[in-house]
Structure formats: structure tokens, C-alpha cells
N, C-alpha and C positions, 0 to 999 in steps of 0.2 A: 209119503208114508203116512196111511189113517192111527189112529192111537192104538187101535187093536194089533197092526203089527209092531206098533214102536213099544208097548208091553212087554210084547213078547220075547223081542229083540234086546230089552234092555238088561233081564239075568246072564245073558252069553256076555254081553259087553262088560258089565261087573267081576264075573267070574275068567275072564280074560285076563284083563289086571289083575287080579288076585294073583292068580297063579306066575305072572310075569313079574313078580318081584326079585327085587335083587339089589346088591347093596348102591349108594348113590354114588356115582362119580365127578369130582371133582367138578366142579367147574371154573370160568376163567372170571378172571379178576374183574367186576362189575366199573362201568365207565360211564361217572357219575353225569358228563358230557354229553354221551349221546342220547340224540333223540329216540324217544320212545312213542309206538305207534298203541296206543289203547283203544279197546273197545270193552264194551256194557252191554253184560246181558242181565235185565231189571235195574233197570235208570228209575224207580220209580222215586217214593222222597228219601230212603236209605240211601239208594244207589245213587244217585246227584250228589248226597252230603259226602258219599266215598269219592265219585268224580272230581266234583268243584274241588275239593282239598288236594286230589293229586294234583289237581291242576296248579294249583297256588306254589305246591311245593317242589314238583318236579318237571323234568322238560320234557312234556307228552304233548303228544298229537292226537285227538280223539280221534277217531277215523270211522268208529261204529256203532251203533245202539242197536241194541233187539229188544223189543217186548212184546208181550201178546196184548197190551194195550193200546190201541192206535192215538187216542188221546194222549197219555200220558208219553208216547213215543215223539209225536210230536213236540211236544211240551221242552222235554228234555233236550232235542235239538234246537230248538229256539234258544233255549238259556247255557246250554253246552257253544254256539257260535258263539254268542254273547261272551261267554269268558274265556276261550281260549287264543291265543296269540293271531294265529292266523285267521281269527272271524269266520274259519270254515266252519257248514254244519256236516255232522258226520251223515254216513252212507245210513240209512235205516230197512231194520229187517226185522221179519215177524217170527221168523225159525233161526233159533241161534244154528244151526247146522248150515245154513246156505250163509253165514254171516263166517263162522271157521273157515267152510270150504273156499269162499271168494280169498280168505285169507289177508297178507298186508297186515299183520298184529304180532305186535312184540309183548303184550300184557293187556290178560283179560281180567277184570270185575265180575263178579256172579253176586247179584245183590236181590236173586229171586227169592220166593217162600222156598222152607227147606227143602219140601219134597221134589224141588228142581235142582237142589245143588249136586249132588255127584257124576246124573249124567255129562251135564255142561262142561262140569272140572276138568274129568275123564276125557272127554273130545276135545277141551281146550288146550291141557297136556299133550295130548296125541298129534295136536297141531302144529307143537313148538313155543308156542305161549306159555311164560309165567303167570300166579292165578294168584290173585287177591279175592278170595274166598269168606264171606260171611258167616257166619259163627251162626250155629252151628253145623258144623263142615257135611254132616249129613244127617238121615232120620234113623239109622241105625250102625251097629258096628260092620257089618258087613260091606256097609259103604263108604265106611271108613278106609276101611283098609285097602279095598280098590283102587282109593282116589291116593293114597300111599303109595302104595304098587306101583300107581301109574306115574304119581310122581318121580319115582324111580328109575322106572324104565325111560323116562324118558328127560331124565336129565332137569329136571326143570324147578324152581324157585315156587314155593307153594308159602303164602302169608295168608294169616287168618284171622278176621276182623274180632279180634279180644282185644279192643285198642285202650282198655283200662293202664295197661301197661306203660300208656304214653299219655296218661293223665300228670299232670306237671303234682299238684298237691300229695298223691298218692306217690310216685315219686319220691317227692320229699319225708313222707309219712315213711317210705322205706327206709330210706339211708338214713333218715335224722332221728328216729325214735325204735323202730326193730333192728334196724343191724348197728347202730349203734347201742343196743343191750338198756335202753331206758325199761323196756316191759321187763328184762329179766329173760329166765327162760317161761316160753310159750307153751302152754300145756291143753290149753283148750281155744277153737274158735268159733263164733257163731258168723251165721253169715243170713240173710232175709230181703225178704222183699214184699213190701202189703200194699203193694199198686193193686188199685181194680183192674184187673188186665179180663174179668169175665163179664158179662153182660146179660142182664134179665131181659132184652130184646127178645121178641119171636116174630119178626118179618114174614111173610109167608114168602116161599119158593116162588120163583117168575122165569121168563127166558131170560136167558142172557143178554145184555145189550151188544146193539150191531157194535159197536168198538171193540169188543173183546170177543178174543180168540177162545171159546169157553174149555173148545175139546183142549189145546193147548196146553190153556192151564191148569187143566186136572193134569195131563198128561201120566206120566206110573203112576199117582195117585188112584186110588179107588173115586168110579164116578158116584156122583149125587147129582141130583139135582140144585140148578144154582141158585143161590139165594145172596142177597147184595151183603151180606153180614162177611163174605167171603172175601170180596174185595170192591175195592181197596182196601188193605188197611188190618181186617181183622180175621185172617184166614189162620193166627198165631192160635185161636179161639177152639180150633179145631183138630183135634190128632191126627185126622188125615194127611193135614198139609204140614204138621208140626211137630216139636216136641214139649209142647207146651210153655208152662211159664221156667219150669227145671232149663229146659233146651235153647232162652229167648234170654231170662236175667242170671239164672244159677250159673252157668257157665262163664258169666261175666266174675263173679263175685268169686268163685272156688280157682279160676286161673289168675284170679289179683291175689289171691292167699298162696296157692302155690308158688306166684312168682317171689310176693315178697319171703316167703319164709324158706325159699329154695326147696320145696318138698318134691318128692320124686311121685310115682304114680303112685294110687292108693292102695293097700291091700285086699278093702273088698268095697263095695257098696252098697248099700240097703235103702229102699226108700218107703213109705207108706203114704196113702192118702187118699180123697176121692171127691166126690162132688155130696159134701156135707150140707152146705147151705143155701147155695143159690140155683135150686134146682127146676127152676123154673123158665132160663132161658134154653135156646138154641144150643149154643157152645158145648164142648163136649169134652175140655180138659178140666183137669181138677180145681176144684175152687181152693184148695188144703190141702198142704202135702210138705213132709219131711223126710228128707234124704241125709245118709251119715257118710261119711267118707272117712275110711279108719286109714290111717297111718302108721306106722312105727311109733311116734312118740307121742301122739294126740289125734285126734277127732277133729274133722270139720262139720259142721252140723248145718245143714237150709231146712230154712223154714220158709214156706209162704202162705199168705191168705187174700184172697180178694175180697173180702167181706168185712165191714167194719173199719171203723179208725184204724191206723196205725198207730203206735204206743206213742211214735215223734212223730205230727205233721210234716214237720220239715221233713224230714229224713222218711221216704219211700222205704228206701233199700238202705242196709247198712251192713256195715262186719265189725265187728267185738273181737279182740284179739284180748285172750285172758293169761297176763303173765305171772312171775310170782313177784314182781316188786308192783 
């Protein structure tokens, strides 16, 4: 399949799911015992730091890697034998679809750019596989709810990489200072992040290196020409493959506020912002931008900038939880 049909192919597959929703049923009681057969679609350095940790923590078998990088695929095998029990290296594939179809997987990894998370999801699901899914789950609402849908229909365990949740300090910061009533009640939150995540680089466009699968990884993206700023590493840079720094840090920081303050979904959302200052490189997401997220009893409020000091060297990112004690 060239990308021009796999395009085209890929709104029927979306809208398939959609429409096949339906409530989830039951499943059976997880058997902390059994072996579990895993594969990785993007082992690159996210995807390894997801792997290696399952592997630390639970009893998996890698069995597969896909990337459209041949380097980095290799890479991953070499260091994936190295740590798992049996010193096997997994099977390697360059299209995760011949890697589902050969099949043998009890849980799949998607630790590509966003704009490759729903198809994988959605044919991981369809396969039978459980899906440990990178944050954020897709590039819009529409594929959201697909990869729901699908989750549905086919029965299956869907986790999503907001692993702030399993931060030990943060944790404690919940039970021992918020639900223990030290703030008071909660009336306002700020949440930020002033990482340079944009770049004044302007590389010129070149071919793609023989390693990489170029058409691949555009894949439903809109094509460009490739330019090395793309990958590895900084394809986050770009709204094509993203949803910028909202979709990459805000997601992290507004699902640690919702968990610890138990808040349900918001009532609406607003955001503003644009490329104010660093308007000089390649990149094409916002350098500035704030998002509000209203709830019932208070406001979550992001802010980011890539320009300039942050207020606290230390602290990149932060949340301010504002109570009345």
C-alpha cells in the first residue's frame, strides 16, 4: 500500500470505529503471572524508556519492534536482547501492519510522533492487543473517539502514557497536603511550562537519509519536504506531526491537577496565542500561548513560553495550586 492509498483508506477506518461504539464489556480478571508477549511500534528514546521499564516491572516478552528508522530499529534490538530474560532480539519490521498481521502479541507500545498514534491504536485493538499509548492519544477529537470506539468494540485495556500519576513526590504532595485539607479549599490553579521546546534553526530542506522510511513517516500527515529538524527528536516543533507544546507538556500538568483535585471533565476550553517572538526559525508551533480550562468551582489556567528565562531556573514546568489557607 503507497501513502496515497493509505490516505485515503485511513477516514473509512476512523469512521468505522466511530460508529462501532458500544458499551465496554467486562473483562476477566488480569493474571499478574502470565506471560505477556510485547511489541513497539517507535522504540525510539521514549519508546526504550517505556520498554526497558516494562520490562523491569513486569513478565514480558518482547517479541517485536517496528520503526521507519532502520538505525534506530536496530539500536533498539541490540539493547532490548540485552535486557530481557531470555537475551532474545525481537522480530523487526518497518510497517507496523505486517508486524499486527504476523501477529503473537499480547500488548502493544505506540511511542511514535502523534500524527501516527490512532491508526496503530485502532489496528492494534482490532488485533486483540492491549495498547499502552503515548499522550497525547491523538492529533484531534475525532481520533479520539475512534481509538475509544475501537477500544470498545473490541474489548480491550487501553493505558495512556500521563505517568505523572506514578510520580512518588507528587503522590505524596496529593494525599499529604490536598486531600489532607492543608490548602483549604482550592479556588484557583496555575499550571506552565517555559522550556525552549522552539528553535531559531533554519536548516535547509535535503533528501531524506537512506535509513529512514521518509514516505512512512509522513504517513496521513500532510507531505513536505524533509528537513533533518523533523527527526529525530523535533518533529514536536511542528503542527503537522503535533499538537504542540499544549499536546507534549500541558496535558501532563492539567491530568496531575485533575487527578489530584478529583475534577471531572471541564466545561469549556479557551486557549489563545501565536508565534510572538521567535519568529525566525523553521518551527511552526506557538512560541506563547494560554489555555483556561473552566470548571464548576475554579479555573485551570497554562501558560507557556519558549523565550526567555523562566521566573525559577530550577523549575521548567510548574503548578500553583491556590487555596484559602
Amino acid at each position: 500500500m503507497n501513502r496515497r492509498s493509505f490516505v485515503q483508506a485511513a477516514p473509512a477506518l476512523l469512521a468505522l470505529n466511530r460508529a462501532s461504539a458500544h458499551a465496554p464489556v467486562p473483562s476477566p480478571p488480569y493474571d499478574r503471572e502470565k506471560l505477556r508477549r510485547v511489541g513497539v511500534i517507535g522504540p525510539g528514546w521514549y519508546g526504550k524508556c517505556d520498554l526497558f521499564r516494562l520490562i523491569q516491572v513486569a513478565n514480558v516478552e518482547v517479541v517485536s519492534l517496528c520503526d521507519v528508522d532502520q538505525r534506530m530499529l536496530e539500536q533498539a534490538a541490540e539493547l532490548t536482547a540485552q535486557r530481557q530474560r531470555s537475551k532474545k532480539k525481537p522480530r523487526l519490521y518497518r510497517d507496523y501492519r505486517q508486524m499486527l498481521k504476523d501477529g503473537g502479541l499480547d500488548i502493544v507500545l505506540i511511542d511514535t510522533p502523534d500524527h501516527w498514534h490512532a491508526l496503530p491504536a485502532i489496528e492494534a485493538l482490532r488485533a486483540g492487543c492491549h495498547l499502552y499509548l503515548q499522550k497525547p492519544i491523538s492529533v484531534d477529537v475525532v481520533e479520539g473517539q475512534a481509538i475509544l470506539a475501537a477500544a470498545r468494540k473490541y474489548n480491550r485495556v487501553v493505558q495512556v502514557g500521563t505517568q505523572r500519576r506514578s510520580t512518588p513526590h507528587l503522590i505524596e504532595a496529593r494525599d499529604e497536603i490536598i486531600r489532607a485539607g492543608r490548602l483549604g479549599r482550592i479556588g484557583h490553579v496555575e499550571i506552565c511550562c517555559y522550556y525552549p521546546m522552539r528553535s531559531r534553526e533554519t536548516p535547509p530542506d535535503t533528501q531524506p537519509p537512506a535509513w529512514l522510511d521518509y514516505e512512512m513517516w509522513v504517513g496521513p500527515a500532510p507531505m513536505r519536504p524533509y528537513n533533518p529538524m523533523l527527526h529525530p527528536g523535533r518533529w514536536r516543533q511542528f503542527m503537522e506531526y503535533s499538537n504542540g507544546i499544549v499536546g507534549d507538556m500541558c496535558i501532563h500538568m492539567y491530568d496531575m491537577v485533575r487527578w489530584m483535585l478529583d475534577l471531572g471533565w471541564p466545561k469549556s476550553v479557551s486557549s489563545s496565542g501565536g508565534i510572538y517572538v521567535t519568529k525566525d526559525g523553521k518551527d511552526n508551533i506557538s512560541d506563547t500561548q494560554t489555555a483556561i480550562f473552566r470548571h464548576d468551582d475554579l479555573d485551570v489556567v497554562w501558560t507557556h513560553r519558549t523565550w526567555g528565562p523562566p521566573p525559577d531556573p530550577n523549575y521548567t514546568w510548574a503548578a500553583f495550586f491556590s487555596g484559602e489557607n
